[in-house]
N, C-alpha and C positions, 0 to 999 in steps of 0.2 A: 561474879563467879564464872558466867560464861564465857566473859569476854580472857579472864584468865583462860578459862581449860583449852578455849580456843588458838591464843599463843603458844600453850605450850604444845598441843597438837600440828601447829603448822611449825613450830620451831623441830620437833621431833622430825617430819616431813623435809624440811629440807634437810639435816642432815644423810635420809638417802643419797644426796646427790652426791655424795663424796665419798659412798660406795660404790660396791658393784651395782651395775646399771639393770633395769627390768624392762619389764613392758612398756607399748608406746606410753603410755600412761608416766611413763617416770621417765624412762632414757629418753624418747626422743622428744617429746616436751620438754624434758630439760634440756637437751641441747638446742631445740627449736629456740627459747628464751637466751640461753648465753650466748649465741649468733645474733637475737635481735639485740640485745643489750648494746654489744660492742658497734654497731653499726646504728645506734640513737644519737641525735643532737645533743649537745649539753643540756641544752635548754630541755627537750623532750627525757633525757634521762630525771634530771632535776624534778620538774613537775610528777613524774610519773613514783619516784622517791618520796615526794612530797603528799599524793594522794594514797598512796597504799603503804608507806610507813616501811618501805624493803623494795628490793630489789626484785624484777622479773623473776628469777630463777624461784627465788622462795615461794613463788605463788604458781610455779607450773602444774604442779595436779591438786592443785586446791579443789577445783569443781567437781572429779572424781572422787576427790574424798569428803567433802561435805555440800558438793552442791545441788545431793537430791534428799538431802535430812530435813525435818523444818528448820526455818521458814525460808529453803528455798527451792523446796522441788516445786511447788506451782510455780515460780516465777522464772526458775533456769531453762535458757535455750537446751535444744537440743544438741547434739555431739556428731550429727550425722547427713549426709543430702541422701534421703532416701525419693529417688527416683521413679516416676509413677510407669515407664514401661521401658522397653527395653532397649528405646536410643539414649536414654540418658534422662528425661523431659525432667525439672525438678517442680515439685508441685508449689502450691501458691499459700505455704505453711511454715512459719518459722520451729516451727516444731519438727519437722519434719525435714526443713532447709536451713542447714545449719550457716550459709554462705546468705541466706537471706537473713541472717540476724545481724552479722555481721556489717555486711550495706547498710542495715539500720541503725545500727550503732554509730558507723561513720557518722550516719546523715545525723542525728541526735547532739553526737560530740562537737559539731561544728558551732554547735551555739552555748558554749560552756558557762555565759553570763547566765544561762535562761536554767542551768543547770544545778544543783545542791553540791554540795563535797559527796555526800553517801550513793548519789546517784551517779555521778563523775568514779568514785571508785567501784562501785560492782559493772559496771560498764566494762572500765581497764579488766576487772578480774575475768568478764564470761570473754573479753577478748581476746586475752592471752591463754586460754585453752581453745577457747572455737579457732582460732585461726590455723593453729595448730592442729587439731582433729580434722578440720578438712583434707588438708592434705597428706589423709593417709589412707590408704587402697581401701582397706579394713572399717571405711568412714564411708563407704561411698556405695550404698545400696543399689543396685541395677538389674529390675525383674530380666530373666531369662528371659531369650527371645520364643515366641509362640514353636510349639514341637518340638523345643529339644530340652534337655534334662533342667531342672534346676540345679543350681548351681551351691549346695547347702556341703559344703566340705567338712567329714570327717577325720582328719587326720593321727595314727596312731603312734602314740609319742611317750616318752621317759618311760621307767623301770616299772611301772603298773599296766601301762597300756590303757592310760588315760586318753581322751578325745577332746580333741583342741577341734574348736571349728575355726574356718575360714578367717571370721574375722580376729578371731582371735592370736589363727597363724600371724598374720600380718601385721598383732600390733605389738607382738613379741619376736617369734623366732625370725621371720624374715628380714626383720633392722637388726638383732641383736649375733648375730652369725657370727663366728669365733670372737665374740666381744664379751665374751660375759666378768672379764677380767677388767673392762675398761670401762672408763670415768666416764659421765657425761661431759664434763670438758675435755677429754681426751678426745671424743666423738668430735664433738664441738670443732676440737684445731685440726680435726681430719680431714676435715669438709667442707670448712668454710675457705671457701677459694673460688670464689666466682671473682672475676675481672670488672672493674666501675662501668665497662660496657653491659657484661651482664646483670650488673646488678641494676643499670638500671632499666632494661627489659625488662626483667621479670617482674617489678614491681609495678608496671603497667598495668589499667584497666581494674578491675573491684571483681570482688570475690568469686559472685556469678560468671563471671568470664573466664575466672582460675579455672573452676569448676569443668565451664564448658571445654574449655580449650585445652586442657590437661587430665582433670581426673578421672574423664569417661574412658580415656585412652590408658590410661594408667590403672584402670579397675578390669577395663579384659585384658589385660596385659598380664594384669597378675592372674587372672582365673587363667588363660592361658599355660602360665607355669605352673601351674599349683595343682597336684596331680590328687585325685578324688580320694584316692585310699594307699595305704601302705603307711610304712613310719617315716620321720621327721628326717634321720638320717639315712635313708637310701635314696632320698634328692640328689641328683648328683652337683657336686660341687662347684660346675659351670652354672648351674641352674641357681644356684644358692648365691654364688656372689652375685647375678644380673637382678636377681630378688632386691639384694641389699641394697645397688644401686640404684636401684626406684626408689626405693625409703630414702635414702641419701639426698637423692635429688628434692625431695619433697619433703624433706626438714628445713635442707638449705632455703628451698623458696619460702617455707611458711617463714620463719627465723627472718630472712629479709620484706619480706612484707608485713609481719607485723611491727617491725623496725618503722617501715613506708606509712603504716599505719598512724602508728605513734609520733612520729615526728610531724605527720598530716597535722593531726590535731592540737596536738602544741607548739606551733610554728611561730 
């Protein structure tokens, strides 16, 4: 009986994806996975078909929607590198370092004989969300530096004058900018246009290095534009498209490294 209610839950699930797009949680997830899909070995699409019974896309916000229910919120990573001061520093907790589960996971997947089917698929499943959640501003915790404000963004938004905070700006309106009409595949062929030079940069190095060498610079970049108070639409427009291109850039990388990922491990 579960294991039904469960399919039809996730079958319900992906059919979002072939509407209008939402928060990072759906849009850029799901385009995160149809960039990695397309850029998977055969051999790495196959196996990964073969352990989770579907496709990448179907499983993009599987962990958002049941993977803090029993019996998987004690065992679920966490969604976030919350940073213990205000260069960046990421503490020594996978709870807490969502790029440290990840590395772990790698190191674990390398030994697949040593491994079960059930534990080989909840692995793929926290992977293909964590990979993805890193690299989004709204992911990336970073205490204020000593003396000057916190940085706890209320923004006044839609027809009530509801309050989106920060993170939550960033895991909707700032990807989702005159897109609310468009597909996660539509996203998908927008973006996906890195050159075989760049792609294979950016898959360099493991997750902590992402982290270091990208998302610190990428989270005051966004506190930089993201202006403390007022509504959603008097951002000015300049402002709004350089938003979206941060998000942009940081689907495309998660989408090919968790590709990098996946292909590592079924090679």
């Amino acid at each position: 009986m579960k294991r039904h209610f469960l399919t039809i839950l996730l079958t319900a699930l992906s059919l979002c994806y072939i509407g209008e797009v939402f928060a990072w949680g759906g849009a850029a997830h799901t385009a995160t996975t149809l960039i990695a899909e397309r850029h998977l070995t055969p051999k790495a699409k196959e196996m990964v078909e073969h352990y989770l019974g579907h496709t990448l896309p179907f499983y993009a916000i599987w962990l958002d929607q049941v993977g803090y229910s029993d019996p998987y919120y004690k065992e679920a990573p966490g969604h976030t590198n919350m940073a213990v001061d205000h260069t960046g520093t990421l503490p020594d907790s996978e709870k807490k370092a969502v790029s440290l589960t990840i590395e772990r996971i790698r190191k674990d997947m390398k030994h697949l004989d040593k491994l079960n089917d059930s534990t080989i698929r909840v692995n793929l499943l926290y992977l293909i969300h964590t990979v993805a959640d890193m690299h989004c501003p709204g992911h990336n915790y970073i205490p204020a530096k000593p003396g000057t404000p916190k940085r706890h963004y209320r923004l006044v938004t839609g027809k009530k004058n509801s309050r989106v905070s920060f993170h939550s700006f960033w895991d909707n309106d700032a990807f989702n900018y005159k897109r609310n009409k468009w597909t996660a595949e539509r996203i998908a062929d927008h973006i996906d246009n890195l050159t075989p030079k760049e792609q294979k940069k950016i898959v360099k190095g493991t997750a902590v290095k992402w982290y270091y060498a990208e998302m610190i610079d990428a989270k005051q970049r966004a506190i930089e534009l993201t202006p403390l108070t007022g509504h959603v639409n008097s951002i000015p427009r300049e402002t709004r498209l350089e938003m979206q291109r941060i998000c942009d850039e940081k689907v495309v990388a998660g989408g090919y490294r968790l590709a990098h990922i996946l292909n590592e491990i079924f090679k």
